[in-house]
C-alpha distance (Angstrom), angle and dihedral (degrees) to the residues before:
residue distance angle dihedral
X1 . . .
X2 3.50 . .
X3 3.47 93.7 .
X4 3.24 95.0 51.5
X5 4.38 93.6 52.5
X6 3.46 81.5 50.4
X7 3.46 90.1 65.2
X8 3.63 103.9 37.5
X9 4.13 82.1 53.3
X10 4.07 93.5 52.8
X11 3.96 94.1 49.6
X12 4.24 93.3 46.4
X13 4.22 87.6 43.2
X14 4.12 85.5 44.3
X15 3.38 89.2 49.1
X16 4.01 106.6 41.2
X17 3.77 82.8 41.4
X18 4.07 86.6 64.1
X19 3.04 90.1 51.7
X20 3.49 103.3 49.5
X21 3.96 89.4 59.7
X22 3.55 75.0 80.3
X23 3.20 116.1 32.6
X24 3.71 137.4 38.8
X25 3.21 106.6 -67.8
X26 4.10 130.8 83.0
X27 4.02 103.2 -98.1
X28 3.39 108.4 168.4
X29 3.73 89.4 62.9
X30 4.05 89.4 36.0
X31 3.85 76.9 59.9
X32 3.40 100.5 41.9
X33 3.77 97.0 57.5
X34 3.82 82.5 49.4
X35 4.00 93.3 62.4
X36 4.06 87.2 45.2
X37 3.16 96.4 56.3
X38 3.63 95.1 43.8
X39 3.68 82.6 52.2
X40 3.77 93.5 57.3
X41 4.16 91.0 57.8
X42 3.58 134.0 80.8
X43 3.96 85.8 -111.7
X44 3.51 98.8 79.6
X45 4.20 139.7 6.7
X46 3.92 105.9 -152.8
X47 3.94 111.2 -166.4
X48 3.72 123.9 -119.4
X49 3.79 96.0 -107.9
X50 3.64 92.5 51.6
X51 3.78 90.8 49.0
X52 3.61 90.5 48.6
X53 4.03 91.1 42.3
X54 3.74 89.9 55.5
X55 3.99 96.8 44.6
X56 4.00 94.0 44.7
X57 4.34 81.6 50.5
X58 3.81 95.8 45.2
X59 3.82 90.8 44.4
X60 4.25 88.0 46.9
X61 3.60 97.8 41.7
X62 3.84 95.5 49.0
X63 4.02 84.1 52.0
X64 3.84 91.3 50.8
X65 3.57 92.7 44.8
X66 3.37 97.6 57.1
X67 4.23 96.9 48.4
X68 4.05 93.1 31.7
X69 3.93 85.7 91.7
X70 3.89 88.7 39.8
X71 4.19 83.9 50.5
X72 3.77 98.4 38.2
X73 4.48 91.8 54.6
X74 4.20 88.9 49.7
X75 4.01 96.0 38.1
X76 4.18 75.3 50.7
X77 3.90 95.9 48.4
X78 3.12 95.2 -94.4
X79 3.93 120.5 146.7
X80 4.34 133.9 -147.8
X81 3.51 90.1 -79.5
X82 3.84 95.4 61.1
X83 3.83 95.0 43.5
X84 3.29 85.3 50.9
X85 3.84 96.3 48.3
X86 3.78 90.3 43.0
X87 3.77 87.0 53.5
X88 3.32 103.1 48.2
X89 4.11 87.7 36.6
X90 3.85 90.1 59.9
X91 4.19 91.8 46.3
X92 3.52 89.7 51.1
X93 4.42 96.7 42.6
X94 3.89 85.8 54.0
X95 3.72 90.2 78.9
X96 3.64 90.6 55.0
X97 4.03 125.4 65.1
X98 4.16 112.2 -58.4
X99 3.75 88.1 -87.6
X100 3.80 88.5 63.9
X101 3.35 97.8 76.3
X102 4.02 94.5 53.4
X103 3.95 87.0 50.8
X104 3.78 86.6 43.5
X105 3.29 93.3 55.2
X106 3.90 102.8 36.9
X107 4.10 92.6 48.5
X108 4.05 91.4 36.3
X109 3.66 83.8 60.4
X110 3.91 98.3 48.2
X111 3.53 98.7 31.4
X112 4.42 85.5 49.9
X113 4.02 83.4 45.8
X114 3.54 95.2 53.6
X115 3.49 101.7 42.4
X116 3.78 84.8 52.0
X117 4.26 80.9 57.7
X118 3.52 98.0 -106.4
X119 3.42 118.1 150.0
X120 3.63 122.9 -97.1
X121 4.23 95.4 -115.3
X122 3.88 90.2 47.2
X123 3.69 89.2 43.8
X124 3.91 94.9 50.9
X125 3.37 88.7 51.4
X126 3.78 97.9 51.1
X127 3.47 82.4 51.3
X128 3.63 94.6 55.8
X129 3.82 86.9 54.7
X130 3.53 89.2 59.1
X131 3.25 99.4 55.4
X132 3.20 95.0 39.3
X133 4.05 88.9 54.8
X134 3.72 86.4 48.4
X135 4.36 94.3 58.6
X136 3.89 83.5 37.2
X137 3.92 83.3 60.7
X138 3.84 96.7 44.2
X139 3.75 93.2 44.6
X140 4.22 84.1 55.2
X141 4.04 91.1 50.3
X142 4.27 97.7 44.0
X143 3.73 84.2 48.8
X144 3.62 95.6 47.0
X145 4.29 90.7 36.3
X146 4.10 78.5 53.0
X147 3.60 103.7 49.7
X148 3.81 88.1 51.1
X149 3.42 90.9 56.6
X150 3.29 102.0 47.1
X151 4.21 89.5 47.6
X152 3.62 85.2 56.8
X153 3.74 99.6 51.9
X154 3.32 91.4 41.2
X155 3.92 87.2 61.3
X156 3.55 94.4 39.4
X157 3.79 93.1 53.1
X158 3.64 85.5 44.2
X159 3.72 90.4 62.8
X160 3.83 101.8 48.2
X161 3.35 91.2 50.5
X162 3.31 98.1 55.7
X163 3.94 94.4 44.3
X164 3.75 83.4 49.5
């Protein structure tokens, strides 16, 4: 019975973990907890290298997503005061729908650039750094939320085929 929780547990934290690549909510690690718990039922035996390969990406990929905006307004000429606009732009868009945090982001980092007395082209295109730091970050997370997943079906599929 436990086994079988276990399993239920890993596919709803694999799943909410995709979806948090997306949306506001931390996925990787959503997903992560989904893989160790698979780990810890009969349906699947993860080595300690993957596990460790996984963590050490979950735990790097939740620190790139966080400064890829911050990276993507400078690498676009953007200066402090659009990181910090995107930044604070993106923390306050997550209490708004899913698309909130791309406008957050985008107008955090042109309205920071332009208080900083940018002007407005060099602003919007800090601000298109940012966002495009910010889809750079979510791309990173699905792909990591995915390879999860398809590690753990792998395994599982592994299993029933072999107990027939």
């Amino acid at each position: 019975m436990t086994d079988i929780l276990l399993l239920i547990g890993s596919i709803i934290c694999l799943l909410i973990g995709l979806a948090g690549a997306v949306l506001p909510l931390p996925g990787p690690p959503i997903s992560l907890i989904g893989l160790f718990m698979l780990h810890y039922s009969k349906y699947a035996q993860f080595d300690r290298k993957t596990l460790i390969f996984f963590t050490l990406l979950t735990v790097g990929m939740s620190i790139f997503d966080y400064y890829a905006p911050i990276w993507g307004t400078k690498k676009f000429g953007g200066t402090k005061y659009g990181s910090w606009g995107s930044t604070i732009g993106l923390l306050l868009g997550l209490f708004f729908t899913p698309i909130g945090m791309f406008l957050g982001a985008f107008l955090g980092a042109f309205i920071g650039e332009i208080l900083g007395k940018t002007e407005p082209k060099v602003a919007l295109k800090a601000a298109i750094g940012s966002f495009i730091g910010l889809i750079t970050g979510i791309v990173g997370k699905v792909l990591l939320c995915l390879a999860m997943i398809i590690l753990a079906v792998m395994a599982v599929g592994e299993y029933f085929m072999i107990m027939g």
